[in-house]
py3Dmol code that shows the C-alpha trace and the ligand (Angstrom):
import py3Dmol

protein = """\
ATOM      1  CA  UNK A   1      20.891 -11.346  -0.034  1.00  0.00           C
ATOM      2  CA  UNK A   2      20.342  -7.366   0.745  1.00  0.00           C
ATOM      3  CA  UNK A   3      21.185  -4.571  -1.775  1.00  0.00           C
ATOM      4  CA  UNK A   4      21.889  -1.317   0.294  1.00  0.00           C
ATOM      5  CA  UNK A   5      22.083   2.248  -1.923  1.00  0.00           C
ATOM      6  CA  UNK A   6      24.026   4.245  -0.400  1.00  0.00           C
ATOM      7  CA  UNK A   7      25.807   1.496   1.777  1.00  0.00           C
ATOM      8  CA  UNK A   8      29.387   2.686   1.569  1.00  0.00           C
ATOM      9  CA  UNK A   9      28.225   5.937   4.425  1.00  0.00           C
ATOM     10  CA  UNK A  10      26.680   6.218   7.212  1.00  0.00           C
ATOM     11  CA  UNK A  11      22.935   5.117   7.690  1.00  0.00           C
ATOM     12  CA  UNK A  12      23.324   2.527   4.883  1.00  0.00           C
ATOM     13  CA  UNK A  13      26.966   1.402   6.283  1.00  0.00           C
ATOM     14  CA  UNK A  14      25.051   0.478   9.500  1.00  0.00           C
ATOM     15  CA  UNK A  15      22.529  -1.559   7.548  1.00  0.00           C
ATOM     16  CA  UNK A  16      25.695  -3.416   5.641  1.00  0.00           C
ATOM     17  CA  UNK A  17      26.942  -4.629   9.094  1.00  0.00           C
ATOM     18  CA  UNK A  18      23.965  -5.041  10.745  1.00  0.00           C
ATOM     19  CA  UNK A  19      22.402  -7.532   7.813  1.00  0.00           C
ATOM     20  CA  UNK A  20      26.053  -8.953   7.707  1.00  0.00           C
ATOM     21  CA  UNK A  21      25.954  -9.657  10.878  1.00  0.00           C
ATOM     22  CA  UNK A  22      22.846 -11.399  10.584  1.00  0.00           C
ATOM     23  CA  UNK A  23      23.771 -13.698   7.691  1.00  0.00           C
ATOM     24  CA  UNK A  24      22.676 -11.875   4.606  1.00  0.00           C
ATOM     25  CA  UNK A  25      25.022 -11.169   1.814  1.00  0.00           C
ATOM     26  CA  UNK A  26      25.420  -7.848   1.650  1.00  0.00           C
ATOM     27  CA  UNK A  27      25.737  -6.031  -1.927  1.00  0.00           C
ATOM     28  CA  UNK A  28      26.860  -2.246  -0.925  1.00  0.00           C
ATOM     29  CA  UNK A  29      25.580  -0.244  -3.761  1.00  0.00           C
ATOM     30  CA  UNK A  30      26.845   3.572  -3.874  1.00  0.00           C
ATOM     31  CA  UNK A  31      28.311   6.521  -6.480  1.00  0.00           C
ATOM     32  CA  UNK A  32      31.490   6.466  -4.408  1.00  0.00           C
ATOM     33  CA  UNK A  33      33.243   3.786  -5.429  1.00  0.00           C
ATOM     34  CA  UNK A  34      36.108   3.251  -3.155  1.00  0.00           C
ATOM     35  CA  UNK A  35      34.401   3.852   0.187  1.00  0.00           C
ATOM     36  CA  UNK A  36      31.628   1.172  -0.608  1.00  0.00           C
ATOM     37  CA  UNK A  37      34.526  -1.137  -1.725  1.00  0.00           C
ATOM     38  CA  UNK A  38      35.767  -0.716   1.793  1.00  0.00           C
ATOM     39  CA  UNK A  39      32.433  -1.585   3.223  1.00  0.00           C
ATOM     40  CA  UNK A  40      31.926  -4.471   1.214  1.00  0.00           C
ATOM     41  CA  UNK A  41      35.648  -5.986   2.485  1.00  0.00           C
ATOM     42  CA  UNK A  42      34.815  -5.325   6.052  1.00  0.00           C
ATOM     43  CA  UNK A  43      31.390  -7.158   5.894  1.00  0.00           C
ATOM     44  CA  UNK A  44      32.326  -9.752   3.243  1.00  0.00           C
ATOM     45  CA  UNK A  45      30.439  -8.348   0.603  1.00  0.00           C
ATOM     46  CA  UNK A  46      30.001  -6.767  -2.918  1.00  0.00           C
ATOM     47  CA  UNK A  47      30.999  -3.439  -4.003  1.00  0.00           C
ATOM     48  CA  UNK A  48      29.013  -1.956  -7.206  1.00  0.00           C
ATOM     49  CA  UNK A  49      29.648   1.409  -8.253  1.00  0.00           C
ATOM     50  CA  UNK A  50      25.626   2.982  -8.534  1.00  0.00           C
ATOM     51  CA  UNK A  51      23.975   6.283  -9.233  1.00  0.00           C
ATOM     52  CA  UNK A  52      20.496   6.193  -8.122  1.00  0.00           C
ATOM     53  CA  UNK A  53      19.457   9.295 -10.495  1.00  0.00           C
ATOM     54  CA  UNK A  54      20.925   7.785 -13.535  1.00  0.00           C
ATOM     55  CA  UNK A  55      18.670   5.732 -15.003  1.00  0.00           C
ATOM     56  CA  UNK A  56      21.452   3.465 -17.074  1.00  0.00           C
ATOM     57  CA  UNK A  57      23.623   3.041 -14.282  1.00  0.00           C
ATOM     58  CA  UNK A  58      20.304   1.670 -11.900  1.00  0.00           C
ATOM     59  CA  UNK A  59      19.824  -0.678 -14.892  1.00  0.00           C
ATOM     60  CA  UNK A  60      23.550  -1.761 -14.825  1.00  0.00           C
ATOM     61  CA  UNK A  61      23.518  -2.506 -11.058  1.00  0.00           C
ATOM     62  CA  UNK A  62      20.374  -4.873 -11.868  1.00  0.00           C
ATOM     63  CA  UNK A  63      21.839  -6.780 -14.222  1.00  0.00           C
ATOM     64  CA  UNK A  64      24.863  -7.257 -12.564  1.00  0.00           C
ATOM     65  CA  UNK A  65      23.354  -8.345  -9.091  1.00  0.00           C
ATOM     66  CA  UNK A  66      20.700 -10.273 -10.876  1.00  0.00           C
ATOM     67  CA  UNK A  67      23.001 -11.916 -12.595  1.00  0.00           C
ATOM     68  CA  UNK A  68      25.885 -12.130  -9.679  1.00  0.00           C
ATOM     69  CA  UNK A  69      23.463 -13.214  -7.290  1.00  0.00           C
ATOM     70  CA  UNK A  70      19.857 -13.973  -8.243  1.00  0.00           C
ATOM     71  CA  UNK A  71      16.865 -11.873  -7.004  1.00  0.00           C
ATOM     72  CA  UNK A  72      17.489 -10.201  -3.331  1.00  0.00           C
ATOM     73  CA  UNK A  73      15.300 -10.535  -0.811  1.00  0.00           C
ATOM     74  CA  UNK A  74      15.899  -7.130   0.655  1.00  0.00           C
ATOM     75  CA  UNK A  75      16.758  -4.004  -0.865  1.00  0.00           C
ATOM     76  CA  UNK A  76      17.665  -0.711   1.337  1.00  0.00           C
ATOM     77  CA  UNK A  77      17.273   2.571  -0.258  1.00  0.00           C
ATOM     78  CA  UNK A  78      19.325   4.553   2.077  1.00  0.00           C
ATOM     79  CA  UNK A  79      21.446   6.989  -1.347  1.00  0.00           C
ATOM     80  CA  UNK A  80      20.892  10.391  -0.547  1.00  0.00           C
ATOM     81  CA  UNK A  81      21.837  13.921  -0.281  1.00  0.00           C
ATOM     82  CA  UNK A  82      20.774  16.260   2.319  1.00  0.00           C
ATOM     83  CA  UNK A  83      19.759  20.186   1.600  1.00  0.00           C
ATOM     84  CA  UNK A  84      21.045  23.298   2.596  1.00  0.00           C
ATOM     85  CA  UNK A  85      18.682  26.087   4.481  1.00  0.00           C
ATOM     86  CA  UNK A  86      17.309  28.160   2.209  1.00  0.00           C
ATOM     87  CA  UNK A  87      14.530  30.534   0.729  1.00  0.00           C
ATOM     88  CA  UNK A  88      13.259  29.598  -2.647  1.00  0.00           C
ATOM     89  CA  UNK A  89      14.883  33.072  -3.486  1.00  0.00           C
ATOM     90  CA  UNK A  90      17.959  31.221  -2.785  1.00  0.00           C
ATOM     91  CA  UNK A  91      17.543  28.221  -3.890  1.00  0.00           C
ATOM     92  CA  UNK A  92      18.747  27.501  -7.527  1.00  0.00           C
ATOM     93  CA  UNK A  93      16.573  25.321  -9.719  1.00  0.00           C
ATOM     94  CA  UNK A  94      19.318  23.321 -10.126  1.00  0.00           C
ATOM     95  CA  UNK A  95      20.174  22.753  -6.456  1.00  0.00           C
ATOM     96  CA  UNK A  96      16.207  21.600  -5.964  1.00  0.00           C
ATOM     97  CA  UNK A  97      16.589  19.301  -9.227  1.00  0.00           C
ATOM     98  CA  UNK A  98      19.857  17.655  -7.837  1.00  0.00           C
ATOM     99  CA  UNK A  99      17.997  16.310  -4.430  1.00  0.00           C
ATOM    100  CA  UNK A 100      14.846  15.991  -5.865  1.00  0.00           C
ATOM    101  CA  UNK A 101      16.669  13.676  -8.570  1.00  0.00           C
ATOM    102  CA  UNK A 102      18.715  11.833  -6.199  1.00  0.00           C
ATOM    103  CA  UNK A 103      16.399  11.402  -2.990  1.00  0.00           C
ATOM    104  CA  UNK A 104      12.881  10.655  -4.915  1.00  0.00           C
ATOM    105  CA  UNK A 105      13.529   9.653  -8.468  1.00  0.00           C
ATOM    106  CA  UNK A 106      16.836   7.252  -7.876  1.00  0.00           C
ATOM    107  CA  UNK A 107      14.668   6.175  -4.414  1.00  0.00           C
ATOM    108  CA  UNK A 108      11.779   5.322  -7.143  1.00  0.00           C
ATOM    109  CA  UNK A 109      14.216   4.265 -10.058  1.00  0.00           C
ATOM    110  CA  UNK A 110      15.649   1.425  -7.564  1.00  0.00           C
ATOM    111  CA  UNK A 111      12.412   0.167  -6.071  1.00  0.00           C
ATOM    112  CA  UNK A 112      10.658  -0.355  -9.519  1.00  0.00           C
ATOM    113  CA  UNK A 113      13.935  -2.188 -11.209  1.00  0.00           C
ATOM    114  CA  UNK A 114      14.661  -4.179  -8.102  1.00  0.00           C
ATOM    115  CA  UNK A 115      10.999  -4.256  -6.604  1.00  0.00           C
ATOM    116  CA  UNK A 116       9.876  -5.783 -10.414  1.00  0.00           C
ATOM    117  CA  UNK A 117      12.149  -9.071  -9.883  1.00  0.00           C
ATOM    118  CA  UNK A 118      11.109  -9.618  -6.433  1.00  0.00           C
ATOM    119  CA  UNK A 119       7.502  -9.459  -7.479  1.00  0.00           C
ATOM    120  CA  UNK A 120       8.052 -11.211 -10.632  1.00  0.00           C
ATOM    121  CA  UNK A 121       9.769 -14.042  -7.765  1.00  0.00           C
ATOM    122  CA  UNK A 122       6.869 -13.340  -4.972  1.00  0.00           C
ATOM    123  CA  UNK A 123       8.632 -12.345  -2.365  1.00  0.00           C
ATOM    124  CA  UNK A 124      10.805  -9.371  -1.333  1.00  0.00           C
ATOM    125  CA  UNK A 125      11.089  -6.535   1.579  1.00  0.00           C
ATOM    126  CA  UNK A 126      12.410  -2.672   0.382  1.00  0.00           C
ATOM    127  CA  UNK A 127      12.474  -0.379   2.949  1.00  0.00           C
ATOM    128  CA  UNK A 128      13.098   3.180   2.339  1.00  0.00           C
ATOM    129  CA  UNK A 129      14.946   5.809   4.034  1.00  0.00           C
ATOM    130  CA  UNK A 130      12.624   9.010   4.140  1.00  0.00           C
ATOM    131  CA  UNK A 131      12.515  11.671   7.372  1.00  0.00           C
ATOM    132  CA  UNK A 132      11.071  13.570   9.512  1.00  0.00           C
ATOM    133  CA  UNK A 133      11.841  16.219   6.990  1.00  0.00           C
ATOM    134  CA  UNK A 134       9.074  14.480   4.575  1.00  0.00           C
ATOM    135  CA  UNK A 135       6.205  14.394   7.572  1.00  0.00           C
ATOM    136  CA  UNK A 136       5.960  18.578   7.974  1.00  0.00           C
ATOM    137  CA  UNK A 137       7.164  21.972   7.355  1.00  0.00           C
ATOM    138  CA  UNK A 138      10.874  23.051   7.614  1.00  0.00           C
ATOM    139  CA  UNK A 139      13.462  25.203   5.468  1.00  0.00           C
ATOM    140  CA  UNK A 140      14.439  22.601   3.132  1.00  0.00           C
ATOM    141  CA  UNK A 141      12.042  23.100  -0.189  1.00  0.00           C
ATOM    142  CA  UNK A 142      13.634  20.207  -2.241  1.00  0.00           C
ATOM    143  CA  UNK A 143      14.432  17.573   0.578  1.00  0.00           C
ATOM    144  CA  UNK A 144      11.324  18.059   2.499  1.00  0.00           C
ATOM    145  CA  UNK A 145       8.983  17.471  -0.494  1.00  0.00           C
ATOM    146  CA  UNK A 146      11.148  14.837  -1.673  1.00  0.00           C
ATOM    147  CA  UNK A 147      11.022  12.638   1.252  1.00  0.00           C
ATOM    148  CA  UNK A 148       7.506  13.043   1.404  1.00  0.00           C
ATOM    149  CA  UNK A 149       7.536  12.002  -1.988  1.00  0.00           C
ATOM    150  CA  UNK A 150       9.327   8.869  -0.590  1.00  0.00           C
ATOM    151  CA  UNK A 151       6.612   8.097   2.212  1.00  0.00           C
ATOM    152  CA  UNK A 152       3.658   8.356  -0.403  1.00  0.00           C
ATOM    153  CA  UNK A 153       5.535   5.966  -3.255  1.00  0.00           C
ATOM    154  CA  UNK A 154       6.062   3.735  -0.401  1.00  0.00           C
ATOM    155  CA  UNK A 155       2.515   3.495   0.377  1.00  0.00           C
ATOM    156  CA  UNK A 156       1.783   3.366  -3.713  1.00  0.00           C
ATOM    157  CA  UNK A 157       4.215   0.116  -4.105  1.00  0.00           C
ATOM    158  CA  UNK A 158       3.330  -1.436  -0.763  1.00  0.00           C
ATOM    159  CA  UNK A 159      -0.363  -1.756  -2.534  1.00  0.00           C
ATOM    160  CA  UNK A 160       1.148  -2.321  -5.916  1.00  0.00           C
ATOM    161  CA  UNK A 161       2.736  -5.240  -4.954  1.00  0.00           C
ATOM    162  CA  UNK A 162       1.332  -6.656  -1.581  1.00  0.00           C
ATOM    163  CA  UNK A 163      -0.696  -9.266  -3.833  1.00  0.00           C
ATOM    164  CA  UNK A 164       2.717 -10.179  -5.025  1.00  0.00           C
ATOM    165  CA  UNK A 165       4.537 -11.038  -1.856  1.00  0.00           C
ATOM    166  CA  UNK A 166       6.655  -7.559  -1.721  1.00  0.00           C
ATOM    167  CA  UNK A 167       6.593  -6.146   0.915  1.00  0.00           C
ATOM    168  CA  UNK A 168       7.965  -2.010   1.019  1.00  0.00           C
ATOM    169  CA  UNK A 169       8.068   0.220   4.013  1.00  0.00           C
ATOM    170  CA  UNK A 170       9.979   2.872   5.259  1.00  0.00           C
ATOM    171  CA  UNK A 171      11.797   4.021   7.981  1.00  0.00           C
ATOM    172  CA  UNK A 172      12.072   8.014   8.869  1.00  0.00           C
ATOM    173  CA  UNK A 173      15.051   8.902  10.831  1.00  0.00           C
ATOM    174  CA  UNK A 174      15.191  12.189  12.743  1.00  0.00           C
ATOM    175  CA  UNK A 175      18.866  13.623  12.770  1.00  0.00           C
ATOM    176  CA  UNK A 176      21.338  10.955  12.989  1.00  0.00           C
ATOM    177  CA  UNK A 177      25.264  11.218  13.659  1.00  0.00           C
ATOM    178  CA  UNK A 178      26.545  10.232  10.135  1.00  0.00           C
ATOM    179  CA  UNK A 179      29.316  12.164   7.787  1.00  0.00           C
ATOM    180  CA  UNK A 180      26.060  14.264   6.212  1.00  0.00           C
ATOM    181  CA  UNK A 181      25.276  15.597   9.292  1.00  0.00           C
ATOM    182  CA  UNK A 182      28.208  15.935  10.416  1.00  0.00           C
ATOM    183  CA  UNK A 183      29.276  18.306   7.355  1.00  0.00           C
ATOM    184  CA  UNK A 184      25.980  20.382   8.424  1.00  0.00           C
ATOM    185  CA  UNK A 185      27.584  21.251  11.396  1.00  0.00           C
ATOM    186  CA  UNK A 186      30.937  21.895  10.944  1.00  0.00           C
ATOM    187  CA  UNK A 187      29.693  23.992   7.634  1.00  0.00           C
ATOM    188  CA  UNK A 188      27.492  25.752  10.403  1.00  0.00           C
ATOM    189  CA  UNK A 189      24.460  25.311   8.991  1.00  0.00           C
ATOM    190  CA  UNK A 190      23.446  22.980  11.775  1.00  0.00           C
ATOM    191  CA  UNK A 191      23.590  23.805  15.530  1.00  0.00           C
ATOM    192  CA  UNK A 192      24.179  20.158  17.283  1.00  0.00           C
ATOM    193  CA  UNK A 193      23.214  21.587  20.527  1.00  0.00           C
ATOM    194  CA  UNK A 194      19.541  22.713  18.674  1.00  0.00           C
ATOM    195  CA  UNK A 195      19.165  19.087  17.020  1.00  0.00           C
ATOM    196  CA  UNK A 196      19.122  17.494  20.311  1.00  0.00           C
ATOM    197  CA  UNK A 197      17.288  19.476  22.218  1.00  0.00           C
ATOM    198  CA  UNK A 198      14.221  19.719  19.723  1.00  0.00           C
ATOM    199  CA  UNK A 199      14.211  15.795  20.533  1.00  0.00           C
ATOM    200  CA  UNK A 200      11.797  14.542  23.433  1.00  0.00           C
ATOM    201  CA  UNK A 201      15.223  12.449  24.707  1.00  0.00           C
ATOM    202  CA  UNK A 202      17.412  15.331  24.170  1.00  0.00           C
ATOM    203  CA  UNK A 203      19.778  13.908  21.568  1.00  0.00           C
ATOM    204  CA  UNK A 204      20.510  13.069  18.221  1.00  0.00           C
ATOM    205  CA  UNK A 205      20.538   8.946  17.222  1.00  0.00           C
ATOM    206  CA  UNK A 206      23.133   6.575  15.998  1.00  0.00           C
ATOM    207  CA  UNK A 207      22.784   5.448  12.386  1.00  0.00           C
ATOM    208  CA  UNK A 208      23.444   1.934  14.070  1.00  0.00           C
ATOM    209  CA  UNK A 209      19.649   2.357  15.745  1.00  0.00           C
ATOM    210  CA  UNK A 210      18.149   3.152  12.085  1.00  0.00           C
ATOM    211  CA  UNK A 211      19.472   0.351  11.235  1.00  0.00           C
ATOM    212  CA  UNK A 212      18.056  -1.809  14.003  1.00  0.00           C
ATOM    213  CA  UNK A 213      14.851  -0.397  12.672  1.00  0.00           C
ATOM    214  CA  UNK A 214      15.242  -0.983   8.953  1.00  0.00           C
ATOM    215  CA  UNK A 215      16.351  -4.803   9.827  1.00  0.00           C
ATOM    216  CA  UNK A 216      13.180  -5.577  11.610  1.00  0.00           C
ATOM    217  CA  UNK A 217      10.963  -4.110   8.697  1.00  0.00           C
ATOM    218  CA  UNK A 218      13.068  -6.168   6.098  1.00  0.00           C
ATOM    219  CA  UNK A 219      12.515  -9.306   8.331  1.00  0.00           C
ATOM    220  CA  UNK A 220       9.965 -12.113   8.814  1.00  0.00           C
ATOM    221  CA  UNK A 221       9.511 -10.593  12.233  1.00  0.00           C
ATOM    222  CA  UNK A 222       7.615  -7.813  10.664  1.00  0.00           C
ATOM    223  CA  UNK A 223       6.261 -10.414   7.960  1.00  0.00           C
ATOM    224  CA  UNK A 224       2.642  -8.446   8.358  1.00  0.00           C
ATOM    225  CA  UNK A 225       3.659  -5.100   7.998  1.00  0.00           C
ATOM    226  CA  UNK A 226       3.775  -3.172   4.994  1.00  0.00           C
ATOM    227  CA  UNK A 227       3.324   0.556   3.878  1.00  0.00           C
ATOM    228  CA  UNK A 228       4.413   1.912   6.735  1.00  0.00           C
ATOM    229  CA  UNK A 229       6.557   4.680   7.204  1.00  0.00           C
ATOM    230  CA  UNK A 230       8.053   4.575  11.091  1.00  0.00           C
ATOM    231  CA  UNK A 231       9.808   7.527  12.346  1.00  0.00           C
ATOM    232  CA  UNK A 232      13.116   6.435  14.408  1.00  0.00           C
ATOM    233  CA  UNK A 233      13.629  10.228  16.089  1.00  0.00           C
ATOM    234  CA  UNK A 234      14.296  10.297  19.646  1.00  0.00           C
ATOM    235  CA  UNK A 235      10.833  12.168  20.346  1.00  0.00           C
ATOM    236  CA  UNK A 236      11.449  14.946  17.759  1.00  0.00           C
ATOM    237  CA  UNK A 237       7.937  14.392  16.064  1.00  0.00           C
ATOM    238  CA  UNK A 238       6.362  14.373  19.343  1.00  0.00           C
ATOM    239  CA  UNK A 239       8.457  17.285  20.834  1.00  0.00           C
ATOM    240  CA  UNK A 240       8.067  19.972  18.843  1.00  0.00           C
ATOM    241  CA  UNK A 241       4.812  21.039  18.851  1.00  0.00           C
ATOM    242  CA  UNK A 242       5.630  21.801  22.690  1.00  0.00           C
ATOM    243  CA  UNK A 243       7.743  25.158  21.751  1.00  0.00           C
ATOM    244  CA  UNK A 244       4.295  26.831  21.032  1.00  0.00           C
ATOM    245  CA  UNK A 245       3.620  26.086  25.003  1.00  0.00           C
ATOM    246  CA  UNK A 246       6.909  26.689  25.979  1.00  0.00           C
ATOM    247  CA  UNK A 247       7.652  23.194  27.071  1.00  0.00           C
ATOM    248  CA  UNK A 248      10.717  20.924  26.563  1.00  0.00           C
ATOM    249  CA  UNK A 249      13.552  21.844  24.289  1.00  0.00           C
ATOM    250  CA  UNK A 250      15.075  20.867  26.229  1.00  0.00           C
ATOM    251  CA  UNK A 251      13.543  20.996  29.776  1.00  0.00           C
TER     252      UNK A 251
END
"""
ligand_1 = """\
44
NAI
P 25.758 9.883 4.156
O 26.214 11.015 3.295
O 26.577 9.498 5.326
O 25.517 8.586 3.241
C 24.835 8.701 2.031
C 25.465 7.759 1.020
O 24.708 7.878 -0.190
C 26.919 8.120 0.681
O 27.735 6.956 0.729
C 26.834 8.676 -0.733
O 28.009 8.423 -1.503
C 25.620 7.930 -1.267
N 25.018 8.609 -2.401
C 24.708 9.918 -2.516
N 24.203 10.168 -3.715
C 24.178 8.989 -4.382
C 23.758 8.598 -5.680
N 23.298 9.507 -6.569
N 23.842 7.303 -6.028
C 24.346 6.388 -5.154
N 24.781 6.702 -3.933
C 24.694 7.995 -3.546
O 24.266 10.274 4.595
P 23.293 9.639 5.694
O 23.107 10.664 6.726
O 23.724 8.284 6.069
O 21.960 9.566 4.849
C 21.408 8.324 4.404
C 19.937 8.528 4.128
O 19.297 8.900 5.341
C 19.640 9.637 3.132
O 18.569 9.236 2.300
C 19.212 10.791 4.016
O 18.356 11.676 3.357
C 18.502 10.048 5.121
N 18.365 10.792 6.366
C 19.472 11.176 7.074
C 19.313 11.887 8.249
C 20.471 12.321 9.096
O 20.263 13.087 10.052
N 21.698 11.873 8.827
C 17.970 12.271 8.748
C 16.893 11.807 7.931
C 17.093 11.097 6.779
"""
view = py3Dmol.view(width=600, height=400)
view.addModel(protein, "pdb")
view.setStyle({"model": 0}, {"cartoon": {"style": "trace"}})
view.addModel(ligand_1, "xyz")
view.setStyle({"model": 1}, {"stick": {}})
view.zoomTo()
view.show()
């Protein structure tokens, strides 16, 4: 059985079908209520209304899947909020507290309340969803240190409970096609012409191929592996550093 946060949109949507589709009952886990109800019919799953910042409403989740379905073996933690672009003379306190709470502490709230009864159990996979935006420098002064937040507490837990049979990686996507992004772009913020041509294959990915990613870190295939953080990003890690040479961007 896989929990997914943030399973009723986009990245975590494709993990729903994906893990459906390879036999795991699928608990879709998100603050909007009616969309993850959707993507629980279409995959034959659960719907359970969650806020990842909150800690009583994590708690709530718990006990009901606990109780609803025992321990799961894999929990997603793909509930998040992307930033806007801007200075810190721009960005209110309150903005930087709202991702901050809902990208790092509700990632963290999750994995210790769900990551607890796996260990407690002895066996489990998490895998996070950080980014790209958590392994270097960019505009976004909340989101970026966030998700680097993410990778680290990964790395913590992975050690935390390796002797315990839980295993916890994460998976850092570079811009993917999903209803976030999407809203960056029509709201201007984002250029998708820019986004793909910072990438080494010149375009942006399909939340189905994060999920393809987060599946084989939550399965026995990658039974080994743990505290990882693996970028899924078209070449945009690799890619960048070439504008100071002139190169790519694209060709
Ligand atoms: P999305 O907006 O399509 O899906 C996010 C889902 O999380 C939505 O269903 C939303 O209702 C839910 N959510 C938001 N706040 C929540 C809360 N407090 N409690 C429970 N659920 C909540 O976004 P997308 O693009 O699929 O993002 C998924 C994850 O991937 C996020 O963590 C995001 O930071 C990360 N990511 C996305 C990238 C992209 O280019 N789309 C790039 C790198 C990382």
């Amino acid at each position: 059985m896989a929990v997914i946060t943030g399973g009723a949109s986009g990245i975590g949507n494709a993990c729903a079908q994906l893990l459906a589709a390879a036999g795991a009952r699928v608990v879709v886990a998100d603050r909007n209520e009616a969309a993850a109800r959707a993507v629980a019919e279409a995959v034959g799953g659960i719907a359970l209304t969650l806020d990842v910042g909150d800690e009583h409403s994590v708690d709530t989740v718990v006990a009901a899947v606990l109780s609803q379905c025992g321990v799961p073996q894999v929990l997603v933690n793909s509930a998040g909020v992307l930033q806007r672009t801007l200075p810190p003379e721009q960005l209110s306190l309150r903005e930087w507290d709202f991702v901050a709470r809902i990208d790092l502490r509700g990632t963290y709230l999750c994995c210790a309340r769900f990551g607890a009864a796996m260990a407690e159990r002895g066996s489990g996979a998490i895998v996070n969803i950080a980014s790209v935006a958590g392994m270097g420098s960019g505009p976004l002064h909340s989101y970026g240190p966030a998700k680097a937040g993410v990778i680290n507490l990964t790395q913590c837990l992975a050690a935390e409970w390796g002797p315990r049979g839980v295993r916890v990686n994460a998976v850092s996507p570079g811009f993917t096609q999903t209803p976030a992004l999407e809203k960056g772009i029509t709201t201007r913020t984002l250029s998708s012409d820019l986004l793909a041509s910072n990438a080494a294959m010149g375009r942006v990915i399909e939340a189905a191929e994060i999920a393809s990613a987060v599946a084989f870190l939550a399965s026995t295939a990658a039974s080994a592996i743990t505290g990882v953080n693996l970028p899924v990003d078209a070449g945009y890690l690799v890619a960048t550093p070439w504008a100071a040479y002139g190169g790519l961007r694209h060709c």
